[in-house]
N, C-alpha and C positions, 0 to 999 in steps of 0.2 A: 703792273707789279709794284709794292712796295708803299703802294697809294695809303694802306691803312697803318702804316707803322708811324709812333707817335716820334714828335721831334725829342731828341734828349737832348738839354743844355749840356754846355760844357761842364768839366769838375770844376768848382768854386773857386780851389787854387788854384786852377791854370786859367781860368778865367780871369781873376786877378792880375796874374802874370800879364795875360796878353793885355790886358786895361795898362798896366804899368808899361806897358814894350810903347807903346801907340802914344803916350800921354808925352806933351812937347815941353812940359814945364823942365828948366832945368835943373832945379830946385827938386825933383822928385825923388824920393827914397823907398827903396823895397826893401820890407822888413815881413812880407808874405810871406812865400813862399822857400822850403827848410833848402836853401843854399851857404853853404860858407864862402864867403868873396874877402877878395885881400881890405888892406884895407884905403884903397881905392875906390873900392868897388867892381873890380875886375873878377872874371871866374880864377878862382885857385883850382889849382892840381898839386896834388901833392908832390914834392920833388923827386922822393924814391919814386913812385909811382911813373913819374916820366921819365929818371932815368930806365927804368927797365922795358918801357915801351922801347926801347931803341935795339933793348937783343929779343926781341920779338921775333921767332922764324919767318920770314917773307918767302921762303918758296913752300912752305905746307901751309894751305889753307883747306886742307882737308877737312870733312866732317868731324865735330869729335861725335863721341857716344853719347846714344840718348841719355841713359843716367849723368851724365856728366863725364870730365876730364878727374881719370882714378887719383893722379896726383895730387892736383884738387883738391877734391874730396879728404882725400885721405888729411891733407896739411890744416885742411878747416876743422875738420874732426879734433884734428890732434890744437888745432890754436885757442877749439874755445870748450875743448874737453880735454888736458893730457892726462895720459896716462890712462884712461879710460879702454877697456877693449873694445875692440869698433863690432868685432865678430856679435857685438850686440846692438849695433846704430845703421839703422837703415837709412843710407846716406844719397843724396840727389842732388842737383846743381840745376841751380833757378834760375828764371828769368828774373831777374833782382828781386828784394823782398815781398812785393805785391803777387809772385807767382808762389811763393814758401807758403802765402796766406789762405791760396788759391787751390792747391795741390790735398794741403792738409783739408781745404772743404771738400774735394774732391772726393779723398781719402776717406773722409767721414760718410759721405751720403753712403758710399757701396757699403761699408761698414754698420753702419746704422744712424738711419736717417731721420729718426726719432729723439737722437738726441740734441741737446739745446746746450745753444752756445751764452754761458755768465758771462757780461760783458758789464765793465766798468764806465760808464760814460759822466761826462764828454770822455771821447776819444778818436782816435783816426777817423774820419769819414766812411771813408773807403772800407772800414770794415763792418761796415752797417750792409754796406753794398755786398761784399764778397761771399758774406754770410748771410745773403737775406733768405737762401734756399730750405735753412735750417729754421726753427724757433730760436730766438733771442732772445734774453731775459737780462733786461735789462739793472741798472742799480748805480748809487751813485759814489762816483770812484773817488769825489773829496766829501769831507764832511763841513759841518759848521762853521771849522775854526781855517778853512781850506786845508786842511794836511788829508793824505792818504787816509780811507775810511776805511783802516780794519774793521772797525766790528760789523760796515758795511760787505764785505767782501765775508767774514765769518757766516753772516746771515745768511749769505747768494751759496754757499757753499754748502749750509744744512737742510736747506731748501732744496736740493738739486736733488737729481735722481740719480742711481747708479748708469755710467756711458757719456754723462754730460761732461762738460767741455768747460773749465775756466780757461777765458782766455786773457795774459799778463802782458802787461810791457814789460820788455829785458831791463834792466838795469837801475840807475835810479832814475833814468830818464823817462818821458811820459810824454809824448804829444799827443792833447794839446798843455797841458797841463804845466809841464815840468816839479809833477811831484808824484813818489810813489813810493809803495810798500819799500820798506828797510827790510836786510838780511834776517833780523831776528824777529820780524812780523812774519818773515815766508816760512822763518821752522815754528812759528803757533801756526800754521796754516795745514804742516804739512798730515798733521795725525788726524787732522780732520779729512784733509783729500781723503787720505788713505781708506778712513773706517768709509766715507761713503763714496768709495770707487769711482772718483771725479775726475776724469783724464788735466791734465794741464798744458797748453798751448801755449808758447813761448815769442811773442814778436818782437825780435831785437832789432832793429833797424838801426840802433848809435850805439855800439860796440866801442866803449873806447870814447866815450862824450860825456860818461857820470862820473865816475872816480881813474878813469884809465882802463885800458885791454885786462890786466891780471884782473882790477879789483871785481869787474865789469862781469867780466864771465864767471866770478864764482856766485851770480844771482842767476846762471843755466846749471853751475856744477851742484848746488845744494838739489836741485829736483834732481836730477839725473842720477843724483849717487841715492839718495832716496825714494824714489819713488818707480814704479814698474811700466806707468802709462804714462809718458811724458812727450813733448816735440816741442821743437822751436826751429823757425825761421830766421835766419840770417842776411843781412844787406852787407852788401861792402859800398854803395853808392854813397854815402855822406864819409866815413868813415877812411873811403880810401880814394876820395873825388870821381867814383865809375857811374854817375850818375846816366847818363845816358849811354853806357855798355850794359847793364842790367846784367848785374853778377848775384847770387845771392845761394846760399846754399840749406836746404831741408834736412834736418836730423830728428831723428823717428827711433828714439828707443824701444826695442821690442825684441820677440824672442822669434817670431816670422818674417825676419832679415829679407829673405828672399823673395819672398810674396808680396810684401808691402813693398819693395824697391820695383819687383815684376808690374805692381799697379799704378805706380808715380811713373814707368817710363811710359808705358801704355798709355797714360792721360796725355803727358807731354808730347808723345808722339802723334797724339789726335789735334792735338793744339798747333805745336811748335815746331814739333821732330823733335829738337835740341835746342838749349840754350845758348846763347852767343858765344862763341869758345875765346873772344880775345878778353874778355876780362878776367875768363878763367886763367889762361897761357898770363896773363899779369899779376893773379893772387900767387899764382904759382910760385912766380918767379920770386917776387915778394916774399910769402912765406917761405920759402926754401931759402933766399936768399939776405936778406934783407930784415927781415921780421923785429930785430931787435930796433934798428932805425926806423923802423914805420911807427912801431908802437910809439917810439920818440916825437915823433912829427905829427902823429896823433893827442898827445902831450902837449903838445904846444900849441896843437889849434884847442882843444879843451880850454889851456889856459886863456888864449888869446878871447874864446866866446867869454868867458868869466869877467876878463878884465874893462869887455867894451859892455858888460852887461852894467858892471859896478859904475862904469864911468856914467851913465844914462841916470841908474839909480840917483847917484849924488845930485844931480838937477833936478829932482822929480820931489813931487809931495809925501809925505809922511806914507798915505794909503798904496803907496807904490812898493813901499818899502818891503813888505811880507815877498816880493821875486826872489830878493837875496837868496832864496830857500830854494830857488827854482833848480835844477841839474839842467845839463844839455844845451841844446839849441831852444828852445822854444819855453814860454809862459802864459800866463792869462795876463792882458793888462785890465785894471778894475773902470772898465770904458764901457757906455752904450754901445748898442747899434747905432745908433742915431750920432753916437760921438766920433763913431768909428768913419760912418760916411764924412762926416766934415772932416777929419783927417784928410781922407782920401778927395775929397772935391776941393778945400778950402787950403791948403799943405802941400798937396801931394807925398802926404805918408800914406802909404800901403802897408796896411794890417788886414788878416782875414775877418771876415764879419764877427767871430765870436771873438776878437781882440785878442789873438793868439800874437805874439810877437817872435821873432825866429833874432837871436842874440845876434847871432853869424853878421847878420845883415846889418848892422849897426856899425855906419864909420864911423871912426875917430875923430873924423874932420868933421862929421855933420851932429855930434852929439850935442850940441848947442840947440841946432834948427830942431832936431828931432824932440827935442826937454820942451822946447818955446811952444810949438807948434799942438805938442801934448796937455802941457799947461793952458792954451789956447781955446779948447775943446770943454777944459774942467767944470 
């Protein structure tokens, strides 16, 4: 049994990771994989975040519901849509954002499975993977000058067939990139969704990493309030440190509330049952409780990615310089493969093969090694 099933390497990033975990130098820096660490290098938690793990029920660790915890739901609905009637958002509670991406393919195959998903690349990996089930159509999500390729994405979008699927990063952030469509790029976009019946899929995984939680979700509220066919996946693992509880919540604009919810618990019950209910019992408490200081503490790691990015920049060559433009956690650095590997064998700086760099990961105390070590490589 099992004889004929081919090996699968690990994901690129976690294989990275574990190279970094194993590697003795002590001089090594991870700048891989999308963690924010103090600036020690220690794992952060957010402070709200741990204080409210401490009023955590400890005598009910009963199931929650497959759809998810109603409270939940309801507070995430209401954080990154107010105001909004929900009686039209078919609403689910993930196993963090890689299940939002999962559910929604899910949702598509029974739906129609013919249609193809416009994908911007580079982009996440993993959604090469999630969506291989589908046709992908691929195109490229910078242009020439590196910025956001509207008239690239104009094209992918006149091209497409009525049922097909763009799929966007949330906000101005982008990985791997850290560049992407602006607010007044997505409404020239949006008459065109429309006239050719293009559903849009939303992957927001850094809520709160490009201009702030307000500025951040009015790049979900412009489609939602405009457009009929819309979704988006939500993380709170970088956002609210629940990286390894996998919280994440699926919003499904639609007028078949019931039906489309009836099929996401149905998947998840074939898979999971349910998703982990303590990060939910944590947003909860959070959002209901909290919400105005999280957004603050959100704020300040923003700022804090920003300022250790600029601090890096100032040591670095002229051609480095176009990051400043970057949002969020992550960039391209302008590095080979081959430059990338001496990094990582000759430094021990860890960067992912496409020279993706994660801001977060950048100490303060090491932005010397880390300028020298880059300039080393030139």
């Amino acid at each position: 049994m099992f004889e004929h099933l081919p090996y699968h390497p690990l994901d690129p990033i976690f294989q990275l990771l574990a190279e970094y975990q194993v590697d003795p130098r002590p001089e090594k820096v991870n700048l891989g994989i999308g963690l924010y660490a103090d600036h020690e290098g220690k794992p952060f938690v957010f402070p709200v975040v741990k204080e409210v793990f401490g009023k955590i029920d400890l005598h009910n660790f009963n199931y929650q519901p497959i759809g998810g915890n109603k409270d939940f739901l309801r507070l995430a609905g209401e954080l990154v849509l107010p105001g909004f009637d929900q009686k039209n958002l078919a609403l689910h509670t993930t196993c963090g954002g890689t299940q939002a991406c999962s559910l929604f393919k899910e949702l598509l195959l029974a739906e129609n499975p013919k249609s193809s998903i416009l994908l911007g690349t580079p982009t996440w990996p993993n959604h090469l993977v999630i969506f291989k089930n589908l046709s992908i159509k691929k195109f490229d999500h910078l242009n020439a000058q590196g910025e956001a390729n509207f008239e690239g994405y104009v094209q992918a979008i006149e091209s497409a067939k009525s049922g097909d699927v763009l799929l966007l990063h949330g906000g101005l952030t982008h990985n791997p990139t850290g560049r992407n469509l602006s607010l007044e790029q997505l409404k020239k976009l949006i008459p065109i969704l429309k006239r050719k019946k293009v559903f849009v899929f939303l992957d927001f995984a850094y809520l709160g990493f490009g201009e702030g939680i307000g500025e951040d979700r009015k790049y979900v509220q412009i489609f939602f309030d405009e457009l009929d066919d819309v979704a988006c996946g939500i993380s709170f693992s970088k956002n609210a440190s629940l990286y390894e509880h996998r919280i994440g919540v699926l919003i499904i604009k639609t007028n078949e509330k019931q039906a489309v919810e009836s099929q996401l618990q149905q998947f998840t019950r074939e898979s999971i049952s349910m998703a982990p209910g303590l990060g939910q019992e944590v947003m909860t408490l959070v959002l209901r409780d909290h919400q105005k200081r999280w957004s603050q503490e959100v704020d300040d790691v923003r700022r804090d990615m920003d300022e250790r990015k600029a601090m890096l920049l100032k040591e670095l060559p002229d051609e480095f310089q176009s990051l400043k433009e970057c949002r969020g956690m992550f960039g391209l650095l302008p590095l080979t493969s081959e430059q990338v590997q001496r990094l990582k064998n000759e430094y021990a700086v860890y960067v992912t093969e496409n020279a993706r760099i994660n801001f977060a990961g950048i100490l303060p105390g090491r932005v010397g090694y880390i300028a020298s070590s880059i300039r080393q490589v030139l």
